[in-house]
C-alpha angles and dihedrals in degrees: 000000000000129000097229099044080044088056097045097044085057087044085052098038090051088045094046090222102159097185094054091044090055089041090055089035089060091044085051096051092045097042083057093044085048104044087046101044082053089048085051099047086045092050100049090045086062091042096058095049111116120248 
């Protein structure tokens, strides 16, 4: 996790801000789909290289 998303999530959770927690809970969920859907793309292109 980011830094920055990790420091934010502890500022809403002290604050007990619930929209801002859900807010940073969807970004997190879609930083990691994203990261991962890129590993995976980057993964099947290097598989299908010829040898």
């Amino acid at each position: 996790m980011p830094q920055w998303l990790c420091n934010q999530l502890m500022r809403a959770f002290y604050n007990k801000n619930r929209r801002q927690i859900r807010l940073l809970n969807d970004c997190w969920y879609f930083y990691r789909t994203r990261k991962n859907d890129s590993k995976t793309e980057t993964e099947s292109t290097t598989s299908q290289t010829p040898l």
